[in-house]
C-alpha positions in Angstrom: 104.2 73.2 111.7 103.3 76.3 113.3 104.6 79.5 115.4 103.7 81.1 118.1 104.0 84.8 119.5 104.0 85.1 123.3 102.0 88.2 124.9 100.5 89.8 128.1 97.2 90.4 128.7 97.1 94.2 129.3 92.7 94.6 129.0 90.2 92.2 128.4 86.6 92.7 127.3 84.3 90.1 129.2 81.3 89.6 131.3 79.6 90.4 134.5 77.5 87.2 134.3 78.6 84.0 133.5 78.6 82.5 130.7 77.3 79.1 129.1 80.0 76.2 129.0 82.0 75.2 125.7 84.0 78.3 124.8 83.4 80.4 121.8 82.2 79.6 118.3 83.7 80.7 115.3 80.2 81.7 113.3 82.1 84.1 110.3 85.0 83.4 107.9 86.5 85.2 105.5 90.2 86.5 103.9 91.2 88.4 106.8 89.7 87.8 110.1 87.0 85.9 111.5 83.4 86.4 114.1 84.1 84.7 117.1 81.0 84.7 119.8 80.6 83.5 123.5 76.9 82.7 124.3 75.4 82.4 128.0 72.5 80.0 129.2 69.3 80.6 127.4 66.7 82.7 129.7 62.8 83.3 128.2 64.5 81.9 125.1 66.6 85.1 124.7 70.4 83.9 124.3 73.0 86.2 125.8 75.6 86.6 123.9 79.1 88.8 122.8 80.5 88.3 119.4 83.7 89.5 118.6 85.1 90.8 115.1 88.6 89.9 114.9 91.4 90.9 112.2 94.6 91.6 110.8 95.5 95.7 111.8 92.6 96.6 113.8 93.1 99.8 115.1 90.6 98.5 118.3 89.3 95.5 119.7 85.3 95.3 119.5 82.8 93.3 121.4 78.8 93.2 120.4 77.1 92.8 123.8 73.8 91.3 123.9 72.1 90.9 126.9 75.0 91.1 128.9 76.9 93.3 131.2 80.6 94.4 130.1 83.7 94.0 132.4 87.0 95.1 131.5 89.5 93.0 133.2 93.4 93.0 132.9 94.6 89.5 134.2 97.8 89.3 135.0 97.7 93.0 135.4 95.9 95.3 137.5 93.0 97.9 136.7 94.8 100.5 137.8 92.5 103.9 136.4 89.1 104.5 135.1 88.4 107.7 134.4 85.0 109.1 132.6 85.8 111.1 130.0 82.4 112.0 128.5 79.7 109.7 127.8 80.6 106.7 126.2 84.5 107.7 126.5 86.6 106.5 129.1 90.5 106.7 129.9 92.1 103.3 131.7 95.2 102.2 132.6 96.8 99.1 134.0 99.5 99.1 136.4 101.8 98.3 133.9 101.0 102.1 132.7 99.6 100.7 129.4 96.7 103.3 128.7 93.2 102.7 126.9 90.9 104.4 125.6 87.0 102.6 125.9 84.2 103.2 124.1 80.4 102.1 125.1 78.2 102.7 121.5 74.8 101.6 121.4 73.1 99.3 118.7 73.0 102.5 116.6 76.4 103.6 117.2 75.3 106.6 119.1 77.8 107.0 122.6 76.0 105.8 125.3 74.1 107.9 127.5 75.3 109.2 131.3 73.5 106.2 132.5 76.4 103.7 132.1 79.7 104.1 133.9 82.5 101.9 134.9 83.1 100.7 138.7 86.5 100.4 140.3 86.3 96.5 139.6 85.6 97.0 135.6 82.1 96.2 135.4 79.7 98.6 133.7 76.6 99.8 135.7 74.2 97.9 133.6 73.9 95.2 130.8 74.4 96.8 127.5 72.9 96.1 123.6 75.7 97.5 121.9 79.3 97.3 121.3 82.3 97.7 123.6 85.6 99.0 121.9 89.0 99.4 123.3 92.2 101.5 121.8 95.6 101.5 122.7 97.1 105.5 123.3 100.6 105.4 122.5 101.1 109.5 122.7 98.6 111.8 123.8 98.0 113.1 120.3 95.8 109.8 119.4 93.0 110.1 121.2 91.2 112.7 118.9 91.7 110.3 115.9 91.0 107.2 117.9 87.9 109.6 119.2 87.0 110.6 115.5 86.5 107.2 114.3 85.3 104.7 117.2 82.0 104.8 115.4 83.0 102.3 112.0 83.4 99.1 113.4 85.2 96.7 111.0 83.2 93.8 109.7 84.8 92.1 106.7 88.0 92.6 104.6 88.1 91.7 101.2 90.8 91.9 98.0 90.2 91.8 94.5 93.6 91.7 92.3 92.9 93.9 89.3 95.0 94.3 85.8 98.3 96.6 85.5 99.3 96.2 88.5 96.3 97.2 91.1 95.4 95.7 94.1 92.1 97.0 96.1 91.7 96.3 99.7 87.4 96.5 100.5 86.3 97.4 103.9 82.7 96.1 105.2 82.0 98.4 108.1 79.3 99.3 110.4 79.3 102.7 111.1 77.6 106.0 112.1 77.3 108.1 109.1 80.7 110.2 107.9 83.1 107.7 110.5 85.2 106.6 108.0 87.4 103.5 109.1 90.8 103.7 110.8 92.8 100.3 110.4 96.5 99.8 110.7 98.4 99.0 107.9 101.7 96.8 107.0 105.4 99.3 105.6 104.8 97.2 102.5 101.2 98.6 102.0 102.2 102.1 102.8 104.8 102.1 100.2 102.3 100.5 97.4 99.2 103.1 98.3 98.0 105.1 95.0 95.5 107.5 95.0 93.2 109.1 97.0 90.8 106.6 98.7 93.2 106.3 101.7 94.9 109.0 103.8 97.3 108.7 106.8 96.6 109.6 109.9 98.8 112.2 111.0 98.2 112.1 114.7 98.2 108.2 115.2 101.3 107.2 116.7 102.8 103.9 114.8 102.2 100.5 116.4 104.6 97.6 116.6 103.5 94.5 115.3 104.5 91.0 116.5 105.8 90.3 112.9 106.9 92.9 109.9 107.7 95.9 112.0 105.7 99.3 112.7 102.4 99.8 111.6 101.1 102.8 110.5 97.0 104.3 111.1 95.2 104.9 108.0 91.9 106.6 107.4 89.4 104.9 104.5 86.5 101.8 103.8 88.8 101.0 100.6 92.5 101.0 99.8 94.3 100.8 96.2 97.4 99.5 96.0 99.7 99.6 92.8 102.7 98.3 91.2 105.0 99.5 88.3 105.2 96.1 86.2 106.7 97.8 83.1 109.7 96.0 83.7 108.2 92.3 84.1 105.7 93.3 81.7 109.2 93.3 79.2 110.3 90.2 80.2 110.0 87.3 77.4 110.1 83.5 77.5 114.0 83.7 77.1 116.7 86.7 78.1 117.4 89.3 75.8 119.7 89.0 72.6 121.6 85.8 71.3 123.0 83.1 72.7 127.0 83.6 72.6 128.8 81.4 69.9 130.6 79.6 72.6 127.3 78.2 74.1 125.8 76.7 71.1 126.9 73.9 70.6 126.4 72.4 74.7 122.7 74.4 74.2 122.0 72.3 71.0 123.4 69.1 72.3 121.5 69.2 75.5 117.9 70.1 73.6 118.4 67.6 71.3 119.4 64.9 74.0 116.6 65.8 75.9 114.3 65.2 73.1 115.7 62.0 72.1 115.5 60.4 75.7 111.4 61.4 75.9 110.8 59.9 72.4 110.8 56.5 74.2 107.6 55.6 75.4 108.4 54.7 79.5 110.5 57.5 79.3 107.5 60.2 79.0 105.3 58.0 80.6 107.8 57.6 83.8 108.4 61.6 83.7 104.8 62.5 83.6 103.5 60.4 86.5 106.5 60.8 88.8 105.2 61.5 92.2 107.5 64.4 94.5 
């Protein structure tokens, strides 16, 4: 069985050249997302290619160019807006008024230098060896935030279950130094966070998710999660107190029935390699 959720394409990260035929390649796997890279045609045994870290609640869609020329693209919709903002910053919009904000970093994750600029059709001026990122800007008041942090690029997600109720969320980033991440996270994760290793971010408007509702931006490479289990921790192997007088006697006869029907042999036998 499975579900789908349908969607628009409102900005695409590709290419200016083409690329090799057989689609994309699934070369990382892990709890929460995966690495999924394009390659194009071999040339002086250099490989051109654009991988592309995808997972739950990123807070922007990445692209690692190699060798290759960027081209934003909005198929079915239009490019309506590019607009430089500073180096390595732009504003778009597609002429469905979604707005973006793109970011060109280098290998480094240093913002690229005047040199590189959008044209009207998308393409960036020259190839690039670095990443591409793209934000959605729900208000105005999340592009400093989206600004602050498009230098930690998500890598890996990990979770370790601990004792007495604590969950930790691990973030494998690459980043420039002091860029904490900004991921989004689930209600449910928002209402379990315990102390200080994560933060909201105040100025990030709330995205809707396909599934579970609103999400909400938060700032930190780790999360802990906790839950009071004081009450299942009191929880025996039967409910509190007595049995009441008037169930005794059908308790009794049922336990000892039960008993006497697995002291014959097929019966125990039969039970214990039933197939569901």
């Amino acid at each position: 069985q499975r579900y789908s959720t349908p969607f628009v394409n409102e900005l695409a990260l590709g290419t200016v050249e083409d690329l090799a035929p057989g689609g994309h390649a699934i070369v990382s796997e892990g709890l929460f997302g995966i690495h999924v890279e394009v390659r194009g045609a071999a040339v002086d045994g250099v490989t051109p290619k654009v991988m592309y870290p995808i997972f739950s609640g990123m807070a922007y869609i990445s692209a690692r160019y190699e060798a290759l020329t960027p081209k934003l693209a909005a198929v079915p919709r239009v490019l309506s807006e590019i607009t430089k903002v500073q180096d390595g910053i732009w504003t778009v919009r597609n002429d469905a008024e979604k707005e973006f904000r793109v970011y060109a970093l280098t290998k480094d994750l240093s913002f690229v230098d005047d040199s590189f600029d959008f044209d009207s059709s998308g393409a960036l001026t020259k190839p690039l060896d670095g990443w591409l990122r793209v934000a959605l800007v729900s208000t105005a008041s999340d592009t400093a935030a989206l600004d602050a942090h498009a230098r930690a690029i998500l890598m890996d997600a990990d979770m370790q279950v601990l004792s007495h109720g604590h969950v930790d969320y691990q973030f494998t980033t690459q980043s420039a130094p002091d860029v904490p991440l900004l991921h989004f996270a689930y209600a449910h994760h928002v209402k379990l966070f315990d102390g200080p290793s994560q933060a909201l971010e105040p100025t990030l408007a709330p995205v809707r998710a396909p599934t579970k509702g609103e999400m909400r931006g938060v700032v930190g490479d780790a999360w802990r999660l906790s839950v009071d289990l004081s009450q299942a921790d009191s929880l025996g192997f039967l409910p509190e107190g007595e049995v009441a007088p008037e169930h005794e006697a059908k308790i009794r006869d049922e336990v000892l029935g039960t008993l006497e029907y697995f002291k014959e042999d097929a019966h125990w036998r039969g039970a214990l390699l039933r197939r569901s």
